[in-house]
Structures are given as C-alpha cells and as structure tokens.
C-alpha positions in Angstrom: -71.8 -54.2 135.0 -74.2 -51.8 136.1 -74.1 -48.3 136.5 -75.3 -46.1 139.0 -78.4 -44.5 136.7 -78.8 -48.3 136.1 -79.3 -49.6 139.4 -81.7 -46.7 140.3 -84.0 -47.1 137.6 -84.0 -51.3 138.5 -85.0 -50.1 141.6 -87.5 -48.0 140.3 -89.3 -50.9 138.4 -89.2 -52.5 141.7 -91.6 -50.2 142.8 -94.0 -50.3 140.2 -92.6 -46.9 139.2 -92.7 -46.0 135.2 -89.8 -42.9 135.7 -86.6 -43.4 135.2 -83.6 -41.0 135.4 -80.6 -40.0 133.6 -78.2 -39.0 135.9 -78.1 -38.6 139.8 -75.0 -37.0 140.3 -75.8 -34.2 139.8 -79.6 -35.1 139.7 -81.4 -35.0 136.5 -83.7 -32.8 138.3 -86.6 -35.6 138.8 -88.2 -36.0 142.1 -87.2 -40.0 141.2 -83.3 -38.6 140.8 -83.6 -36.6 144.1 -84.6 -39.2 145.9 -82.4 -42.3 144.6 -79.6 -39.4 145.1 -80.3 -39.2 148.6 -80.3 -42.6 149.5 -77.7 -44.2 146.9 -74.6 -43.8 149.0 -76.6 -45.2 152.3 -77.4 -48.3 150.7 -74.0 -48.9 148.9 -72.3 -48.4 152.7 -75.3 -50.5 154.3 -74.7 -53.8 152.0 -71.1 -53.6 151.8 -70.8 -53.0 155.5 -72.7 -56.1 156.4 -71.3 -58.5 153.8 -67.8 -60.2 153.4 -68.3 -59.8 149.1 -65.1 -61.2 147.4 -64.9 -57.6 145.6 -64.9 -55.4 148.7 -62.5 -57.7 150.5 -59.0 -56.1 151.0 -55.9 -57.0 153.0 -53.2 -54.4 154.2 -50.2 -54.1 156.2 -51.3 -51.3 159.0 -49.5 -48.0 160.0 -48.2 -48.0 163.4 -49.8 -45.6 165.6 -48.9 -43.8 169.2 -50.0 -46.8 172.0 -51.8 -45.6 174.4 -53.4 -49.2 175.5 -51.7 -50.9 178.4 -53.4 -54.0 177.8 -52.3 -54.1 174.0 -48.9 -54.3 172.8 -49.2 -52.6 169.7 -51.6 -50.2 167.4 -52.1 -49.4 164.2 -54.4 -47.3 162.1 -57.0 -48.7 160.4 -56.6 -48.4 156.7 -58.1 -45.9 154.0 -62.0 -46.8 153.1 -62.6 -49.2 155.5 -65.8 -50.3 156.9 -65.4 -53.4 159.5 -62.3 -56.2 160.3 -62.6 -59.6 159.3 -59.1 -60.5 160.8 -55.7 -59.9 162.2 -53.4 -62.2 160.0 -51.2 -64.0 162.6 -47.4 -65.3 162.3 -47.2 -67.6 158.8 -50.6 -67.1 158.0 -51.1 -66.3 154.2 -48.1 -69.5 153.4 -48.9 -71.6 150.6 -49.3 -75.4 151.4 -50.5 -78.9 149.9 -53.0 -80.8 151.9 -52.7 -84.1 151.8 -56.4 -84.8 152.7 -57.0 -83.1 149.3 -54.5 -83.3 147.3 -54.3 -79.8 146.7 -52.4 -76.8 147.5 -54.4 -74.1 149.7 -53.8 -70.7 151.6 -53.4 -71.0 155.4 -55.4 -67.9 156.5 -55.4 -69.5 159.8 -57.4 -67.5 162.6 -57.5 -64.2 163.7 -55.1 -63.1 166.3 -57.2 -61.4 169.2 -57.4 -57.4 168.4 -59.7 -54.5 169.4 -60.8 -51.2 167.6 -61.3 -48.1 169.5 -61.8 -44.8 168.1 -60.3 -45.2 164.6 -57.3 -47.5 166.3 -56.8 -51.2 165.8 -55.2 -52.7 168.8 -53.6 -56.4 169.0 -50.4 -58.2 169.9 -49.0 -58.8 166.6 -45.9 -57.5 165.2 -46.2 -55.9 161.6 -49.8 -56.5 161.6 -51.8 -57.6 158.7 -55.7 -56.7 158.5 -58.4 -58.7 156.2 -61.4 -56.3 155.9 -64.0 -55.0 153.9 -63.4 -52.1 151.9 -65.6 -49.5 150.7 -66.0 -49.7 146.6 -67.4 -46.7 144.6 -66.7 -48.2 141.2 -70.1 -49.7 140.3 -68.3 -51.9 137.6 -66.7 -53.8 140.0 -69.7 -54.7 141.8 -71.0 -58.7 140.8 -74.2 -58.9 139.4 -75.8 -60.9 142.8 -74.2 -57.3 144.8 -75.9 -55.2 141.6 -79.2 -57.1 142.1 -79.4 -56.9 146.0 -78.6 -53.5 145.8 -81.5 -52.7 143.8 -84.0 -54.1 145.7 -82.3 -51.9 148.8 -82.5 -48.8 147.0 -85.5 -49.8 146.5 -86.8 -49.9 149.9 -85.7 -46.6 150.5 -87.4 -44.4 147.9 -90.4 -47.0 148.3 -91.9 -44.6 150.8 -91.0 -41.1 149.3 -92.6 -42.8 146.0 -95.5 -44.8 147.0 -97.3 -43.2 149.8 -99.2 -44.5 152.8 -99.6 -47.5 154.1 -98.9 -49.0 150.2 -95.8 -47.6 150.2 -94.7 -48.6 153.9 -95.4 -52.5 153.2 -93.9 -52.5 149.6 -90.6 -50.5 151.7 -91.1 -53.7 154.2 -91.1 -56.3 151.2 -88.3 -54.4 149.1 -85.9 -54.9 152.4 -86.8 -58.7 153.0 -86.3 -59.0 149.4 -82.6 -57.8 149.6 -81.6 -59.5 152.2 -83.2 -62.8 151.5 -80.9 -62.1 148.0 -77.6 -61.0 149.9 -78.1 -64.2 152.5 -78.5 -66.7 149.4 -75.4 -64.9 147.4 -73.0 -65.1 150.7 -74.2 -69.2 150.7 -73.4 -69.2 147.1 -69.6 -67.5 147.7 -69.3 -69.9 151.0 -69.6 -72.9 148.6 -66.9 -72.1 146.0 -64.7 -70.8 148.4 -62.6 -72.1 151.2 -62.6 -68.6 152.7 -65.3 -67.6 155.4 -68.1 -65.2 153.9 -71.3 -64.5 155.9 -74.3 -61.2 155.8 -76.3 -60.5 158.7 -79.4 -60.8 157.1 -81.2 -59.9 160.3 -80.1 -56.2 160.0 -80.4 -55.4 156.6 -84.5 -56.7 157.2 -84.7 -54.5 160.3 -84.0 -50.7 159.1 -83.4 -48.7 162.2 
C-alpha cells in the first residue's frame, strides 16, 4: 500500500502540481513537504473519524472507571486511540448462529445498548462492557486502496490553497473536497454491500470544511 511521501505527491498531481517530495517527517525542506506536513495528520483524523472503514474498526472490553453518573449504572474509559463509538455490545451479542432464512451461519452483533460519553467517560448499563469503534491507524500500509485514494484527494484540498492561489486555488480546494467525499460515500456503499455489518460516512461534512 501506499506510503505517506506517496499519498502526498498523489495529492500533489491532484493539484496540477509538478513537485513532489521525499520525505515529510521530517520535511524534505520543500515548501510542497511543509505544507503536506502540516495538514497530513488532520486529514488522516478527519476521514477516519467520519467513516466506519473495516481497517479502523476495533472492539474492546472497557476499564472500569469511578461513577459519578446517577442516571448510569456503570463507566468505563474509553479505549487507547479512539476517535467515535459505533456501539455498546449488549448481553450475547457477538454468538455465532445459523440462519435458517439463509442457510448460513452469521454474527449476532445485535444493537447497541443505550450509552453516553462525557468528558473522556463512556457511561451505560451494561456489565463488562464491550465497545465497537473506530480506531485511529497510523500505519499507512494498512490503509485500503479506496481509504489511500480518498485521502489523497483530502490532502489535496488542503494544500490546494497554500499551492494554488486566489480564487484558482479556492475552487480547485472546493472541487478536491467534493471529490473525496463523493469517493469515501461510494467506498462506504461498496463495504455496505459485502458486508452484513453497518458502515456509513457523513459525506456532508467532509464537503463542508469548517
């Protein structure tokens, strides 16, 4: 898979730029490496934050934690690199069973048990708590190519500006961001459709940078 020089200089051809770089940690010393530096880190947190990708997808049993909720009956703390819940495993969730509609043997995940999250604390009524959630992932080797791709195109909108200036540079910024997530809507579909498991992007925010 890609690596991180990689992915900036794709998003440097997105741009129309010629430059490419050789490192950007540290930077090569190339306005192009200062830049993609910058903003490389952003984007990675950005996409992975707002998609439920199979390879940023973790599950852990959570820490028990001081409860000081007196709606809640327990509390955990939320695990290492993570970045947003998906669910609260309930009782027998995760058993192995054979459909008879299908013929075939799936995973019960079955719905998430009510929880809340306040100030780094995970709060729900489930005993021995499981969480589903997206993970933060460093290792650019484990990203898929559709992730690889998509992130490109962000990083792309970001140094669009610093690159290309003036009004140029502010639409091609505008077309780099629909770009990405008109990719990252397209590869959540894709995932949907070979997988029983729920995977969705919020397309909407990735389009509207704040």
């Amino acid at each position: 898979m890609a690596s991180d020089v990689q992915i900036c200089n794709m998003a440097l051809s997105h741009v129309g730029s010629d430059a490419r770089v050789a490192s950007i940690s540290p930077p090569d010393g190339s306005v192009e490496a200062g830049h993609c530096a910058t903003f490389f880190a952003q984007c990675r947190l950005e996409l992975l934050e707002l998609g439920n990708w199979n390879f940023s997808l973790a599950r852990a049993a959570l820490a028990p934690v001081t409860n000081l909720s007196t709606v809640w009956t327990y509390a955990y703390a939320l695990p290492a690199a993570y970045l947003r819940a998906l669910r609260v495993l309930t009782k027998g969730a995760g058993l192995t069973v054979f459909n008879l509609a299908t013929a075939r043997y799936t995973t019960d995940e079955g719905e998430s048990a009510p929880y809340e999250i306040e100030g780094g604390v995970i709060y729900t009524h489930e005993p021995n708590a499981v969480l589903v959630y997206v993970t933060d992932v460093v290792d650019t080797a484990k990203f898929t190519a559709s992730f690889t791709l998509t992130f490109s195109y962000l990083l792309a909108s970001y140094i669009a500006g610093p690159i290309v200036r003036g009004n140029e540079g502010a639409k091609l910024e505008d077309s780099m961001r629909q770009r990405a997530g008109s990719l990252a809507a397209s590869s959540a579909t894709a995932a949907a459709n070979a997988s029983s498991s729920k995977h969705e992007f919020v397309a909407s925010q990735l389009r509207a940078r704040a």
